[in-house]
Structure formats: structure tokens, C-alpha cells
PDB file of N, CA, C and O in Angstrom:
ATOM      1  N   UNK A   1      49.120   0.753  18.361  1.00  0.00           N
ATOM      2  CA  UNK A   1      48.675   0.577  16.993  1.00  0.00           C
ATOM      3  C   UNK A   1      49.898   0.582  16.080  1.00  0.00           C
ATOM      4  O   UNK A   1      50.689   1.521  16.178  1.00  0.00           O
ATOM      5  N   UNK A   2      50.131  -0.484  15.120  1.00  0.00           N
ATOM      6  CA  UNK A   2      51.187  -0.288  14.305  1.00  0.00           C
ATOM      7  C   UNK A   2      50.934   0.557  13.578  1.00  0.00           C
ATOM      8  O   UNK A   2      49.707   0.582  13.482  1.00  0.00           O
ATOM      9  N   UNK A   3      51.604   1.698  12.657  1.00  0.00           N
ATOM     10  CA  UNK A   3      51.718   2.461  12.141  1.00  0.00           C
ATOM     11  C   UNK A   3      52.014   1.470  10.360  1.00  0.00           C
ATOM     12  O   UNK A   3      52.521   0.392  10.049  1.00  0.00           O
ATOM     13  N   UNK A   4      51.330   2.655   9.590  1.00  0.00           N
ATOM     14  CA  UNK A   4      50.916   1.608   7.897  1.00  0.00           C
ATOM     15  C   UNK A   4      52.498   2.604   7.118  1.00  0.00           C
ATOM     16  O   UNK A   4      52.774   3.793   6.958  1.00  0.00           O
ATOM     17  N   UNK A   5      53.013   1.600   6.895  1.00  0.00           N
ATOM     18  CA  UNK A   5      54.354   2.495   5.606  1.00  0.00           C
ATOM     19  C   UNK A   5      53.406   2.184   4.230  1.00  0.00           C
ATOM     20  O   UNK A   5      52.453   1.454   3.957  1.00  0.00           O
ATOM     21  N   UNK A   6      54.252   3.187   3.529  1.00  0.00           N
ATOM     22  CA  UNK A   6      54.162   3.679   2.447  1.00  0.00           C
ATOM     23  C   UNK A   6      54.244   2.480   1.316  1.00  0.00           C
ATOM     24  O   UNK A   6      53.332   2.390   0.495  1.00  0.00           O
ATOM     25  N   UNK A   7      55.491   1.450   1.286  1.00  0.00           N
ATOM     26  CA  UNK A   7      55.478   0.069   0.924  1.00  0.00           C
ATOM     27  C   UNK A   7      54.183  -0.812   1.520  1.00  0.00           C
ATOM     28  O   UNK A   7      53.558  -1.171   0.522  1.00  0.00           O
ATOM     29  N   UNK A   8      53.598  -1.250   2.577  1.00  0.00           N
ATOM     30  CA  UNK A   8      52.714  -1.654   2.836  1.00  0.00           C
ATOM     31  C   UNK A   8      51.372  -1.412   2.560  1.00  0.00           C
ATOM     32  O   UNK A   8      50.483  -2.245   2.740  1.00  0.00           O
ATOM     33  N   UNK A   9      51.187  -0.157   2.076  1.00  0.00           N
ATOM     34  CA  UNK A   9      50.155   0.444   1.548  1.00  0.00           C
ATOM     35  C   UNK A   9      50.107   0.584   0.001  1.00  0.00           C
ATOM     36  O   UNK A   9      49.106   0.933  -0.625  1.00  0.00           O
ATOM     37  N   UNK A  10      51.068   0.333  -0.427  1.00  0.00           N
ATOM     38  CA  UNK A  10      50.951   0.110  -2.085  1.00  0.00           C
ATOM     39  C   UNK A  10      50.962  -1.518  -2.451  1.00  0.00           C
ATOM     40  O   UNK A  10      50.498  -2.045  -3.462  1.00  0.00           O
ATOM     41  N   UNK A  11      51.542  -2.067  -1.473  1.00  0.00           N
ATOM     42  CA  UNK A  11      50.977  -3.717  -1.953  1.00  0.00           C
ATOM     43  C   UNK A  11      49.642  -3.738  -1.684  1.00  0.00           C
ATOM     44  O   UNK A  11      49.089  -4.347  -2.600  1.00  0.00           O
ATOM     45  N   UNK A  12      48.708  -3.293  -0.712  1.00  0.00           N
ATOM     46  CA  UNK A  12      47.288  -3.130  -0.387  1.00  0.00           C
ATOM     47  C   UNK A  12      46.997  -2.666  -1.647  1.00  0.00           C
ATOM     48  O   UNK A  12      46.718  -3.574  -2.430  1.00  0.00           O
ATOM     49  N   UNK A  13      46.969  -1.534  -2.113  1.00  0.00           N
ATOM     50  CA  UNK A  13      46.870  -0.941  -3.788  1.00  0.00           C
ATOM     51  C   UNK A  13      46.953  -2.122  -4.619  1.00  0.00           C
ATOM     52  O   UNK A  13      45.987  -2.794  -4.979  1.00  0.00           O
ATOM     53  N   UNK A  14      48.257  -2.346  -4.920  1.00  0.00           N
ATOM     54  CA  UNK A  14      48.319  -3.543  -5.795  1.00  0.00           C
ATOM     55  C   UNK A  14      47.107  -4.537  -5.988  1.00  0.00           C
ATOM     56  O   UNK A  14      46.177  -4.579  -6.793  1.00  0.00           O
ATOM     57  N   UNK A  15      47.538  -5.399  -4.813  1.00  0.00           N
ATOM     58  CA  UNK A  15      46.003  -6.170  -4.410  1.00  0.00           C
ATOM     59  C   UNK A  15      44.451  -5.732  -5.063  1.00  0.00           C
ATOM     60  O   UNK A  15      43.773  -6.154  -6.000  1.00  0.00           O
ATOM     61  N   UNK A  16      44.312  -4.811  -4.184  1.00  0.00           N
ATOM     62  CA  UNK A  16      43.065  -4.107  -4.386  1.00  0.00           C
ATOM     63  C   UNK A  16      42.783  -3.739  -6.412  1.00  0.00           C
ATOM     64  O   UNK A  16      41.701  -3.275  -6.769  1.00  0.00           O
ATOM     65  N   UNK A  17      43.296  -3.875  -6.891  1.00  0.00           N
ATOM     66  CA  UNK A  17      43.756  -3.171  -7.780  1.00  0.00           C
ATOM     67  C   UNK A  17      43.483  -3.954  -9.106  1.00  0.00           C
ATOM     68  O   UNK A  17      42.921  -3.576 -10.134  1.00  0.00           O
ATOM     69  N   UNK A  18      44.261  -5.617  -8.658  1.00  0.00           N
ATOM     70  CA  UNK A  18      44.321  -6.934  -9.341  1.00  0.00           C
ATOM     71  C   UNK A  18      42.923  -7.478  -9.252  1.00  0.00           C
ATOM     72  O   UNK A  18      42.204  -7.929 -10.143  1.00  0.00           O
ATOM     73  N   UNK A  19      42.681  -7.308  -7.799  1.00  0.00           N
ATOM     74  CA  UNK A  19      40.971  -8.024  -7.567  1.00  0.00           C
ATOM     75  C   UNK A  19      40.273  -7.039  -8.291  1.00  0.00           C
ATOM     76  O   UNK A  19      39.810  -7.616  -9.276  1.00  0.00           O
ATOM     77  N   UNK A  20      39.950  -5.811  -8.312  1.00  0.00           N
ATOM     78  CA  UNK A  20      39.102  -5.065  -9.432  1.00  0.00           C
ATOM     79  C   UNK A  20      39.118  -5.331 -10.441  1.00  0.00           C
ATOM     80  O   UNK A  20      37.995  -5.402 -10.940  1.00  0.00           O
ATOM     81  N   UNK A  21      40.147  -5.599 -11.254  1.00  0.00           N
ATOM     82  CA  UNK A  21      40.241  -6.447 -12.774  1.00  0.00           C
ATOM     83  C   UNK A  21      39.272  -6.964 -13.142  1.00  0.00           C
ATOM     84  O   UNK A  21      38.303  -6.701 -13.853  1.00  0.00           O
ATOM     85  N   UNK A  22      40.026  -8.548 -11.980  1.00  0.00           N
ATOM     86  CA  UNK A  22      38.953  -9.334 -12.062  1.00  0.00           C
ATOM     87  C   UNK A  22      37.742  -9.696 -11.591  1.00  0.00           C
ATOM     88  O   UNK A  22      37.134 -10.766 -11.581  1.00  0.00           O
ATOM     89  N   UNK A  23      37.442  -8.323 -11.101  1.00  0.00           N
ATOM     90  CA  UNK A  23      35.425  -8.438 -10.800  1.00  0.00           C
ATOM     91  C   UNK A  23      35.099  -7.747 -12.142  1.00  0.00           C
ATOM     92  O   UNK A  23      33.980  -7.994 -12.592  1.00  0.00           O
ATOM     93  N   UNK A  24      35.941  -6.873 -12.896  1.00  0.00           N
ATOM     94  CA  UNK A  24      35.535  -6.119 -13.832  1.00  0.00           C
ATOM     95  C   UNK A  24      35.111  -4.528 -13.660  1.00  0.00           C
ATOM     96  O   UNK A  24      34.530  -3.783 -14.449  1.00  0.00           O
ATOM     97  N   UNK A  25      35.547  -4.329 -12.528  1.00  0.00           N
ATOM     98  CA  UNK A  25      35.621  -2.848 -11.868  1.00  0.00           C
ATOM     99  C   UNK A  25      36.208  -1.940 -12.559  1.00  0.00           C
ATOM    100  O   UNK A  25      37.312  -1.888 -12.017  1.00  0.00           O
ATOM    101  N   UNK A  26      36.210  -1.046 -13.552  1.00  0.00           N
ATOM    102  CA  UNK A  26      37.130  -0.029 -14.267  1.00  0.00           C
ATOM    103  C   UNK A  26      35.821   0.670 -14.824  1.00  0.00           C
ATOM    104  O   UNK A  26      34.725   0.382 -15.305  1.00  0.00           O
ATOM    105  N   UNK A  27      36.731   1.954 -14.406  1.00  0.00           N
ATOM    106  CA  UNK A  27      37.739   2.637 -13.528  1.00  0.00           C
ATOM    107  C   UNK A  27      37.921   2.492 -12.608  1.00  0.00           C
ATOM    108  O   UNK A  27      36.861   2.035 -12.182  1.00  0.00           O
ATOM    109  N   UNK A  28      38.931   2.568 -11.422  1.00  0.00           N
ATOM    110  CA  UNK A  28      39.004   2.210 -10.213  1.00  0.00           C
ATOM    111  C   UNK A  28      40.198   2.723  -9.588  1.00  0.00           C
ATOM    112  O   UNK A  28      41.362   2.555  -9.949  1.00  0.00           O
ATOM    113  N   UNK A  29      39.685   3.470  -8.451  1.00  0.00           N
ATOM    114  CA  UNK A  29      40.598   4.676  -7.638  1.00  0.00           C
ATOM    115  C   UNK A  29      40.682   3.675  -6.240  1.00  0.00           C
ATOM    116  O   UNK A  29      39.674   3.469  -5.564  1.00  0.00           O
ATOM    117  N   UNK A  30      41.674   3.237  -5.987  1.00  0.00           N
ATOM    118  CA  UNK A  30      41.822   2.988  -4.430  1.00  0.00           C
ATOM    119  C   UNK A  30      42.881   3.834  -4.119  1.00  0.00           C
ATOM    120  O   UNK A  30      43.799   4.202  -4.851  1.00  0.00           O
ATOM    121  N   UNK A  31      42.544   4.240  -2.365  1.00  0.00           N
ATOM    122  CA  UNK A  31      43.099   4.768  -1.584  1.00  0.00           C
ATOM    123  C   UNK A  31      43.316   4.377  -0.140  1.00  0.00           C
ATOM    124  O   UNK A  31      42.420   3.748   0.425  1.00  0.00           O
ATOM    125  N   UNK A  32      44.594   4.739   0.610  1.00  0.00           N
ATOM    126  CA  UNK A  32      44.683   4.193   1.912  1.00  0.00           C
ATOM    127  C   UNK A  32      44.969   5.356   2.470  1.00  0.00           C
ATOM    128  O   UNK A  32      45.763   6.210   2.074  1.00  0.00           O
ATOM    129  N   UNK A  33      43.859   5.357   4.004  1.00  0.00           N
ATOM    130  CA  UNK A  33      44.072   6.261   4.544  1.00  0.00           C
ATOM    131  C   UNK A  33      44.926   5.718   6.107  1.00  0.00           C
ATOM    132  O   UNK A  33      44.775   4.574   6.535  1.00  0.00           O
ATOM    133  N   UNK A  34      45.834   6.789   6.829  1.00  0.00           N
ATOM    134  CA  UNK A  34      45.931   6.616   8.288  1.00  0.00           C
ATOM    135  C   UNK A  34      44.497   6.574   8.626  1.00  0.00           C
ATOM    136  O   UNK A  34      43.440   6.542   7.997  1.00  0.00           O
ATOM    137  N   UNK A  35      45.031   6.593  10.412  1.00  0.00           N
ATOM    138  CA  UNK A  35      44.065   6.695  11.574  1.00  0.00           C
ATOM    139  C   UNK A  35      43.611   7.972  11.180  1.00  0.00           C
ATOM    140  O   UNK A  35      42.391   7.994  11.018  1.00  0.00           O
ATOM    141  N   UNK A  36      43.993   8.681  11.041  1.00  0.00           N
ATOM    142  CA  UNK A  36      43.753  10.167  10.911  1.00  0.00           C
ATOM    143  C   UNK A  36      43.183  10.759  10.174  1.00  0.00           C
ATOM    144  O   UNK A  36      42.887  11.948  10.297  1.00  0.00           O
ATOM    145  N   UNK A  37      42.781   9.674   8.792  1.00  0.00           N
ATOM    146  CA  UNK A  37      42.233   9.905   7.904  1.00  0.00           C
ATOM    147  C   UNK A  37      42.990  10.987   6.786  1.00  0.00           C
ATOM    148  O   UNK A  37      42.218  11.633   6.077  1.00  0.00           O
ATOM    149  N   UNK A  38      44.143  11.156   6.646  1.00  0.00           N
ATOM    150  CA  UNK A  38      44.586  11.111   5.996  1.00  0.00           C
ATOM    151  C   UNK A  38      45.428  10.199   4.840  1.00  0.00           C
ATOM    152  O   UNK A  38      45.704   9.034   5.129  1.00  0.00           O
ATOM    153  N   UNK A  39      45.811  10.725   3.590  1.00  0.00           N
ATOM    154  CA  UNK A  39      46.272   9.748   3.010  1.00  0.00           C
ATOM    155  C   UNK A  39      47.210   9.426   3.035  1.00  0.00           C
ATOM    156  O   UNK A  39      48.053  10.244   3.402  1.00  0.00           O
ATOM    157  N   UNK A  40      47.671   7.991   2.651  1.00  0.00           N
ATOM    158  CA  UNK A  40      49.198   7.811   2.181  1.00  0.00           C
ATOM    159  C   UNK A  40      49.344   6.979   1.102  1.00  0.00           C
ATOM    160  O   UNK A  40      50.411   6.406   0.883  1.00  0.00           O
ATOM    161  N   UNK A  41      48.437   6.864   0.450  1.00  0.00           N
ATOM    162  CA  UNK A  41      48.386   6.370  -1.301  1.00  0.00           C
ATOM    163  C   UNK A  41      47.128   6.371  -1.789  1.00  0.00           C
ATOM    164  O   UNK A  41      46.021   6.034  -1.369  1.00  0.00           O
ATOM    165  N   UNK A  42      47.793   7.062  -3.276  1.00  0.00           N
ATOM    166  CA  UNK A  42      46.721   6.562  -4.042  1.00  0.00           C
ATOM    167  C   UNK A  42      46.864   5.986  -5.320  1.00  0.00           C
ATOM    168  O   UNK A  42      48.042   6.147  -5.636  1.00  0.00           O
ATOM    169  N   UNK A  43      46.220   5.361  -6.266  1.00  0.00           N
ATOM    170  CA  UNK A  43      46.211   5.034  -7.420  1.00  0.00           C
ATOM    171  C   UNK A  43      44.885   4.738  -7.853  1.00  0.00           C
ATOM    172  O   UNK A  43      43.863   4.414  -7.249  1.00  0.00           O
ATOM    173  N   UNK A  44      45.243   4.986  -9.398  1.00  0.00           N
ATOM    174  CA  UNK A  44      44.144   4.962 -10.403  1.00  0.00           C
ATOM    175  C   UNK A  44      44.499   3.992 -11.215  1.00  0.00           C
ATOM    176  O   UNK A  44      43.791   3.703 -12.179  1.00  0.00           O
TER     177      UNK A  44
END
């Protein structure tokens, strides 16, 4: 399993982030978790 960095997971954010905009989603918390279910980003 490749393992998710910290850079790779904030362009996912980003993304995620831009498309909420524009569905009109706000407020909007995304988060990425490991396998493990822990985190390694978040933003609001």
C-alpha cells in the first residue's frame, strides 16, 4: 500500500475544498485520514 504524505493530502483538501464552493457547501470541514484511521489533515 502506498503510504499518503502530508503534501498529497492537502492538494486532496484543496480540491475537495474548491468543489464545495462550487456546489455551495459552506461551512465545510474536510479531512484525510490513514489506513489507521487516523489523521493527517485537516481544514476548514
Amino acid at each position: 500500500m502506498t503510504r499518503l504524505t502530508l503534501e498529497s493530502a492537502l492538494r486532496a483538501i484543496d480540491g475537495a475544498l474548491v468543489r464545495g464552493t462550487e456546489l455551495g457547501c459552506a461551512p465545510l470541514t474536510v479531512v484525510v485520514l490513514d489506513a489507521g484511521g487516523h489523521d493527517i489533515a485537516l481544514q476548514r
